[in-house]
C-alpha positions as CSV (number, residue, x, y, z in Angstrom):
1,X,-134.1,43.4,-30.1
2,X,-133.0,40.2,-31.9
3,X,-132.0,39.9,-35.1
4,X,-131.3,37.8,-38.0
5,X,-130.9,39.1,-41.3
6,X,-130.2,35.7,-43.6
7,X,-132.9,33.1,-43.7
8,X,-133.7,31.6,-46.9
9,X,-137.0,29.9,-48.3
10,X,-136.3,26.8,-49.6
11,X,-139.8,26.1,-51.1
12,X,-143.1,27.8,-51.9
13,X,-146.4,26.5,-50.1
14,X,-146.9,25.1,-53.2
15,X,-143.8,23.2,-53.3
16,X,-142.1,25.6,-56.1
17,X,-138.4,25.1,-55.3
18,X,-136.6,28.4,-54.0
19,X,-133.5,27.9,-52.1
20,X,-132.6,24.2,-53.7
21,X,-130.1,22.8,-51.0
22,X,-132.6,24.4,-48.4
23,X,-135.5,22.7,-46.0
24,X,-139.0,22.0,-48.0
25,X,-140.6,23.2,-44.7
26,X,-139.1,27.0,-45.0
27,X,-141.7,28.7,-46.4
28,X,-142.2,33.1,-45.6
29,X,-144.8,31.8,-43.4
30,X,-143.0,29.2,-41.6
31,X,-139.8,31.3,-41.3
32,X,-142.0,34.5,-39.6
33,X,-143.9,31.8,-37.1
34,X,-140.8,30.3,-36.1
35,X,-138.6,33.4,-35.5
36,X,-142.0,34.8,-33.8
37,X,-143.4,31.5,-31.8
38,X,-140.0,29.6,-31.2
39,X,-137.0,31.4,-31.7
40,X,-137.4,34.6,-29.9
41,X,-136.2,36.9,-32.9
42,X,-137.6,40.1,-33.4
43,X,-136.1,41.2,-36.8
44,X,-135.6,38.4,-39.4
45,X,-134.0,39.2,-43.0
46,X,-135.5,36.8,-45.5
47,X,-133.4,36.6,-48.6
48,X,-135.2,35.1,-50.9
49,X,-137.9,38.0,-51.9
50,X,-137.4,38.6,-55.7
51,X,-139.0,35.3,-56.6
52,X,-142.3,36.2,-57.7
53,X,-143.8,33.1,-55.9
54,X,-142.6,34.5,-52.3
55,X,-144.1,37.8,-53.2
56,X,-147.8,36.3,-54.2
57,X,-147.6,34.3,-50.8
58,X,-146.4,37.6,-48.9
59,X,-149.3,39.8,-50.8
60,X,-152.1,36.7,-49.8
61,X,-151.0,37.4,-45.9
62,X,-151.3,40.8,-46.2
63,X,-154.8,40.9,-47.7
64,X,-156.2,38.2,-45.1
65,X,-155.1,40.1,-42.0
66,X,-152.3,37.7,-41.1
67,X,-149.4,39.9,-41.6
68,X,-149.8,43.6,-42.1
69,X,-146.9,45.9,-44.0
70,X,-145.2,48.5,-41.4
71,X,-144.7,52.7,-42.2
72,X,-141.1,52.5,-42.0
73,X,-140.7,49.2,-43.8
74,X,-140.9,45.5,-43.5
75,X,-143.7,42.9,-42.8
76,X,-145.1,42.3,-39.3
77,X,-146.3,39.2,-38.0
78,X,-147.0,38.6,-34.2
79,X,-143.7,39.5,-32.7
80,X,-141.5,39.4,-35.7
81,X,-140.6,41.9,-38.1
82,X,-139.7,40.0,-41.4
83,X,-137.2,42.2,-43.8
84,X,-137.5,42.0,-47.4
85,X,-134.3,40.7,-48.6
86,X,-132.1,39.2,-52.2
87,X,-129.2,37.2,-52.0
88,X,-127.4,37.4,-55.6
89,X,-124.5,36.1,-56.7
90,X,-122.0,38.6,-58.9
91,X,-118.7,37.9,-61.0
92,X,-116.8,40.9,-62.1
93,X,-114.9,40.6,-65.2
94,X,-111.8,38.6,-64.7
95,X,-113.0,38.1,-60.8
96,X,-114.1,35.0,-58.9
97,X,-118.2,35.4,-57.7
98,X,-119.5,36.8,-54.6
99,X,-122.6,37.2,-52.7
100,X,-124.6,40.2,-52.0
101,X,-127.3,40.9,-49.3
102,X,-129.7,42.9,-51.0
103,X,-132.6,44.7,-49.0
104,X,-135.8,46.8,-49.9
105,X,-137.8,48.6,-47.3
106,X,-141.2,47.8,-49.0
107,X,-142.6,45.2,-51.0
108,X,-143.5,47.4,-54.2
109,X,-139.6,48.4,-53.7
110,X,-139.1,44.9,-53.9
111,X,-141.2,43.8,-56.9
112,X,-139.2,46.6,-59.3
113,X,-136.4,45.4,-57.9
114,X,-137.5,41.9,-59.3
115,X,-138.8,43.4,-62.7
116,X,-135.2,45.0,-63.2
117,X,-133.3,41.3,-62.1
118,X,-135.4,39.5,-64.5
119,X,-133.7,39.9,-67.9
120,X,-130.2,39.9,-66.0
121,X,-130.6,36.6,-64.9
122,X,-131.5,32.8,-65.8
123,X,-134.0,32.6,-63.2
124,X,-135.5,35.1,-60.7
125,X,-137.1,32.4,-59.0
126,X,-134.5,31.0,-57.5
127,X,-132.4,31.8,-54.5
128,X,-128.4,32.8,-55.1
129,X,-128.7,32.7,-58.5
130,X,-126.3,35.4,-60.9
131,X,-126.9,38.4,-61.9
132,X,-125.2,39.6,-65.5
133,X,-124.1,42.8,-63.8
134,X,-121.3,44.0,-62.4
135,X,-120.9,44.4,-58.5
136,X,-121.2,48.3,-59.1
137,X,-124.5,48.2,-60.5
138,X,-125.7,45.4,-58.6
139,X,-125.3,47.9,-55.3
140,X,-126.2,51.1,-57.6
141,X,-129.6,49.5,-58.2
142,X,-130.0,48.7,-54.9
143,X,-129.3,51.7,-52.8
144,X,-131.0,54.1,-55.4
145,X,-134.1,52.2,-54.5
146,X,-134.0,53.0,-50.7
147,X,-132.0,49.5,-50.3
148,X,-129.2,47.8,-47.8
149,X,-126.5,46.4,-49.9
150,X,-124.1,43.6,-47.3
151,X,-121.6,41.5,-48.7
152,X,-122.8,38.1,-47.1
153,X,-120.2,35.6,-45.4
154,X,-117.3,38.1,-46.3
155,X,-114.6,35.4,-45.8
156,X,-115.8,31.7,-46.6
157,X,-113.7,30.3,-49.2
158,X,-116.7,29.9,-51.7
159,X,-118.7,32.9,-53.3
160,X,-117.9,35.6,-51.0
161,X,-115.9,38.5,-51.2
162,X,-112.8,38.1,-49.6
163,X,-112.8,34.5,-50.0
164,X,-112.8,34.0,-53.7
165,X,-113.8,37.8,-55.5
166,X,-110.7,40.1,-54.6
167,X,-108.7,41.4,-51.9
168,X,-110.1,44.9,-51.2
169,X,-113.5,45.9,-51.0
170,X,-113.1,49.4,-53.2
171,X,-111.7,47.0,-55.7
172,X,-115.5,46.3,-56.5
173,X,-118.0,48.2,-54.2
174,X,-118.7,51.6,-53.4
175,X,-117.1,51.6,-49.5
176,X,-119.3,54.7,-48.4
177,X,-122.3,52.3,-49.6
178,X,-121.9,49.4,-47.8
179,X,-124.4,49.3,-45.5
180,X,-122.3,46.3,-43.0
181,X,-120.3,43.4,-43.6
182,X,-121.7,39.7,-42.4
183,X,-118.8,38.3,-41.2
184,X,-120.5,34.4,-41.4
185,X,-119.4,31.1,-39.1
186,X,-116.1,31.0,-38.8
187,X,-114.7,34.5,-37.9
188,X,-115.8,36.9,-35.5
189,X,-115.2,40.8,-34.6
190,X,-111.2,40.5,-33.5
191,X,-110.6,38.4,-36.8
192,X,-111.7,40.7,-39.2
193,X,-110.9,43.8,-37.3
194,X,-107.2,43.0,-38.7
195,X,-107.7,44.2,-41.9
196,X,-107.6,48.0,-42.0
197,X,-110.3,48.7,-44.5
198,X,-112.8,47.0,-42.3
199,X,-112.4,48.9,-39.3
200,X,-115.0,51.4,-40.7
201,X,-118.2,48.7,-41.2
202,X,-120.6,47.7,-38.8
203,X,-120.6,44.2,-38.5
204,X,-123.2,41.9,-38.8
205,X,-123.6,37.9,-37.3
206,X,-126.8,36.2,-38.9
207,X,-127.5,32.4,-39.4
208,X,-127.5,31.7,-43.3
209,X,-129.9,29.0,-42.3
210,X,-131.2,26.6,-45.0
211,X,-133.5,25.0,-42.2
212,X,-135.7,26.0,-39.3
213,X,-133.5,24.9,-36.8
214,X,-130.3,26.7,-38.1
215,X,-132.6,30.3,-37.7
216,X,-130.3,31.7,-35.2
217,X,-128.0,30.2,-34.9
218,X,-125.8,33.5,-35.2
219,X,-128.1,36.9,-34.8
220,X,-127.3,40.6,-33.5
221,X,-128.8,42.4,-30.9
222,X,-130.3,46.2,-31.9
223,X,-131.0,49.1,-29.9
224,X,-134.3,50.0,-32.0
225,X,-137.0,52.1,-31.2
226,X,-139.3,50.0,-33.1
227,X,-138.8,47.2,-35.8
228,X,-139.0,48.2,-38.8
229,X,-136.6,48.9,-41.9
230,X,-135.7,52.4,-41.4
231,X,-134.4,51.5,-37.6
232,X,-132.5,48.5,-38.6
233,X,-131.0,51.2,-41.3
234,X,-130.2,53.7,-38.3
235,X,-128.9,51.0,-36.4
236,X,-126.5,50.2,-38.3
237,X,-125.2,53.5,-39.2
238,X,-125.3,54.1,-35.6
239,X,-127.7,57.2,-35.9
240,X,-129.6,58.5,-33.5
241,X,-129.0,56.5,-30.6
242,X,-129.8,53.3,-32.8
243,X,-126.9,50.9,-33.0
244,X,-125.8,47.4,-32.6
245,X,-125.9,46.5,-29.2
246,X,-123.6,43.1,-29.6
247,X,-122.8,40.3,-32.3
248,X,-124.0,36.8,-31.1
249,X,-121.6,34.9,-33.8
250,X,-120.7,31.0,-33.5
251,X,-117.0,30.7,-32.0
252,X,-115.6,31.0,-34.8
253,X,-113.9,27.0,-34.0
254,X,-117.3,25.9,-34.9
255,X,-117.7,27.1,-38.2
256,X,-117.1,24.7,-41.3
257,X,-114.2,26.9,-42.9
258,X,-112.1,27.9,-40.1
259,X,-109.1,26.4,-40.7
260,X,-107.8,25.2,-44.2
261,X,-108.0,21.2,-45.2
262,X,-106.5,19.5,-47.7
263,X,-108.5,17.3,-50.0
264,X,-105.7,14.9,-50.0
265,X,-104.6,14.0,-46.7
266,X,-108.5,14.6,-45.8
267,X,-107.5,16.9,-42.7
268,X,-106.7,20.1,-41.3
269,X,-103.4,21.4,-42.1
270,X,-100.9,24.0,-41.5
271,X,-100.1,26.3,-44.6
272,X,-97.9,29.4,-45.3
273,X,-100.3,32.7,-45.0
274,X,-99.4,32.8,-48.9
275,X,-99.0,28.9,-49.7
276,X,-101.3,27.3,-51.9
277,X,-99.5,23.8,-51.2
278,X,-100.0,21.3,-48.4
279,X,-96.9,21.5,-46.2
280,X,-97.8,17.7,-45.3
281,X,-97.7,16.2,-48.6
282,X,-97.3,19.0,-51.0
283,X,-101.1,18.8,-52.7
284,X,-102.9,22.1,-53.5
285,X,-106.1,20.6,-53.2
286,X,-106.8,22.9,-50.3
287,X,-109.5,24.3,-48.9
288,X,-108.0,27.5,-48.1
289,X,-109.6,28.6,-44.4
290,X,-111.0,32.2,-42.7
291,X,-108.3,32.0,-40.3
292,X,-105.5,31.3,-43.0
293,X,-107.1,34.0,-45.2
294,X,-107.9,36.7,-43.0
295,X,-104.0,36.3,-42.2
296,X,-103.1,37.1,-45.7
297,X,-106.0,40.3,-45.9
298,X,-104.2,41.6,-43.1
299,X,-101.1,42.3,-44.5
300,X,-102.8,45.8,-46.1
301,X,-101.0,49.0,-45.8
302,X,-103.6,51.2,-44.0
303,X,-102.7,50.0,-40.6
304,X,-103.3,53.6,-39.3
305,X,-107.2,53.3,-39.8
306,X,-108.9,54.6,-37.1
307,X,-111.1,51.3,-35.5
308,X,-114.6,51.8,-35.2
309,X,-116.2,51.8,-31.7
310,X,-117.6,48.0,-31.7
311,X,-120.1,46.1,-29.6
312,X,-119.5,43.2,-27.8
313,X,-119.1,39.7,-29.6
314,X,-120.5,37.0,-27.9
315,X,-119.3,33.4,-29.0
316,X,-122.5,31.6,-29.2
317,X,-123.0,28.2,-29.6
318,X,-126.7,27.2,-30.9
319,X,-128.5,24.1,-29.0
320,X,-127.9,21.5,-32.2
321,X,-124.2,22.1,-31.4
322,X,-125.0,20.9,-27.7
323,X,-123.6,17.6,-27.0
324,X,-126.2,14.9,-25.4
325,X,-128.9,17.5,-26.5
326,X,-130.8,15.7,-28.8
327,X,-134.2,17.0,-30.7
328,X,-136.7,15.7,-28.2
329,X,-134.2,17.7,-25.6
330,X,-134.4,21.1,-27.4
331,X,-138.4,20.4,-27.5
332,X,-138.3,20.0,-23.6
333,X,-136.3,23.3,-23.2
334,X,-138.9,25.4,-25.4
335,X,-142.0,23.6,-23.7
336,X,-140.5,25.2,-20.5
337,X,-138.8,28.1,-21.2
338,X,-140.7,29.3,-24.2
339,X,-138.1,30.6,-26.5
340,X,-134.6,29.6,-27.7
341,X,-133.6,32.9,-26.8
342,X,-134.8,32.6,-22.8
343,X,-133.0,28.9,-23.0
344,X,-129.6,30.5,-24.4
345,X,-129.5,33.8,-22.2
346,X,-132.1,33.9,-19.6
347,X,-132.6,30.4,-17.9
348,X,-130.3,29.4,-14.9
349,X,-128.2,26.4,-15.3
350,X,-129.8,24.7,-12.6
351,X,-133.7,24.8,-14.0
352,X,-132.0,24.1,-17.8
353,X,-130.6,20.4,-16.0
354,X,-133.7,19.8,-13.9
355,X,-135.2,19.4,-18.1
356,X,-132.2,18.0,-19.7
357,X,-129.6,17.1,-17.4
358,X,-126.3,18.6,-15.8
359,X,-124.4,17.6,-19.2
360,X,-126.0,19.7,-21.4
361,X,-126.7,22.6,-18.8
362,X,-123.2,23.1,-18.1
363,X,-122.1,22.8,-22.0
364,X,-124.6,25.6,-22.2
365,X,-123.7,28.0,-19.2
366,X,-120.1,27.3,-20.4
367,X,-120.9,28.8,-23.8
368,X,-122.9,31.5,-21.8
369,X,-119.7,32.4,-20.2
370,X,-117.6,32.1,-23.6
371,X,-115.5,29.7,-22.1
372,X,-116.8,26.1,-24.0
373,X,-114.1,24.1,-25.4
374,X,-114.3,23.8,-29.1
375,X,-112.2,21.3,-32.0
376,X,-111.8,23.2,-35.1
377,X,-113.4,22.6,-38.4
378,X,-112.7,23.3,-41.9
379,X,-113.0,21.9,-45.4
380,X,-116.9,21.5,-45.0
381,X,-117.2,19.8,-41.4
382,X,-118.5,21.9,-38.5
383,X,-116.2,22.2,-35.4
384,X,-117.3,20.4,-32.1
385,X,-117.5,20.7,-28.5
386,X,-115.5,19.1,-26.9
């Protein structure tokens, strides 16, 4: 089964802000139809569920028949399994803030969840907003509830982890509860696999998308027996012949922090694993990248870690990132083929060009194969095919 386990709501159906840099058109509804209808994705994590708004919406579907709550947790609507999910932003005393993945098997799991946020924070309505606790409590409160806790984009220079919070994990989370580690778009499974304290994570690849087309644009694929909450959980623990079957994740040249930029010559540069400073011209308005920093991470001194047994990462690259393969394009391709997820692994080459052309049906077989030709980005901008 397919999964994607960060999708946030940028509005509610009655226009309430959520998410404020994302899509007005990503509503719970909206996100469940298109995973279900469009996309192909059978587990969807929806990150936004401690605003009050979202859960009103949620409870309305589940009265009128719509959606319907499963035994073993989540919410069910046609093909899609929606998980009930936080993102929440944390800043540990003399640290830099992060972002935590916070999930709740039921909805009554998630509404005391929100009740206990709402005097630690400004607004519970909103999406990544902070919470006055430390990182400790934050996963504490999480896991004692039944709850996931997974650090989200674990490298990305901005409000992550390893990107701007500290350099080991024990430094402020509980290893043994961690339930994975999202790796985000611009590393993948060999990256991070070079810093020892990893080794022992699953690893997850979701979208972080703020729109309906960015919904998969990274996912996983789960050996489940059925959808729900507590088989996700299995999965990842790999119990009981659950487990992550492989990590669809952008190449990592794709993503917008792969390699570090300097704000001053306005390109990518070259630094020193430990430099701060532009070799070019000596700024350190940088843009540190994943690449560069993942470099520096790996320098630990528990090289003797034992590596965990890993599935398969597949570089992916999403149809938006297909040159010549424009929106009416992508239409064509689902009016045929049904899915996104037939288009990206099930259609042959030659019926994807009898809709779109031998262009974009090779760039796509090509990134089927792993073998598309990317330019790097960093500092913001997306990478390219070539």
């Amino acid at each position: 089964m397919y999964a994607d386990l960060h999708i946030h709501i940028g509005r509610t159906e009655a226009g309430a802000p959520v998410k404020i840099s994302g899509s007005r058109d990503l509503t719970f509804y909206n996100i469940a139809r298109e995973a279900s209808e469009r996309k192909g994705i059978h587990i969807t994590g929806v990150i936004d569920c401690q605003s009050p708004a979202v859960q009103a919406e949620i409870e309305r579907y589940l009265e009128n028949g719509d959606m319907a709550e499963l035994d073993g947790g989540g919410i069910r609507y046609g093909e899609t399994t929606v998980l009930l999910g936080s993102e929440l932003e944390v800043k540990d005393p003399g640290r830099g803030p992060a972002h935590l993945l916070c999930f709740l098997p039921k909805l009554s799991a998630m509404k005391e969840f929100t009740a206990w946020l709402a005097p630690r924070m400004k607004n519970v309505s909103l999406s990544s907003q902070r919470v006055y606790v430390t990182a400790r409590e934050l996963q504490e409160e999480t896991v004692g509830r039944g709850g996931l806790l997974i650090p989200a984009h674990i490298f990305t220079p901005h409000k992550s982890l390893y990107g701007s919070c500290c350099s080991r994990m024990a430094d402020v989370l509980e290893p043994d509860d961690v339930a994975a580690v999202e790796l985000g778009l611009s590393s993948n499974t060999a990256m991070a696999d070079t810093i020892p304290e990893l080794r022992r994570h699953a690893f997850v690849t979701n979208s972080d998308a703020h729109s309906l087309g960015k919904i998969a644009r990274e996912y996983n694929a789960l050996r489940l027996a059925a959808p729900t909450f507590a088989e996700v959980a299995m999965a990842l623990r790999g119990e009981g012949g659950r487990g992550i079957e492989a990590n669809y994740g952008l190449t990592p040249q794709l993503g917008k922090y792969h390699r570090t930029y300097c704000e001053s010559c306005d390109a990518l540069v070259d630094v020193g694993a430990a430099s701060d400073v532009c070799a070019a011209c000596g700024s350190r308005r940088i843009v540190r990248g994943v690449f560069d920093r993942i470099a520096v991470l790996a320098e630990g001194d528990e090289a003797d870690v034992p590596m965990r047994e890993r599935p398969p990462y597949r570089d992916q690259v999403p149809l938006e990132f297909v040159p010549g393969l424009g929106a009416k394009k992508r239409e064509a391709l689902l009016e045929r083929f049904g899915t996104e997820m037939r288009v990206l692994h099930e259609a042959p080459e030659a019926d994807i060009a009898e809709v779109v052309g031998p262009g974009p049906a090779a760039v796509i077989a090509a990134a089927r194969a792993g073998k598309a030709v990317v330019a790097s980005g960093g500092g913001g901008a997306y990478g390219k095919i070539r």
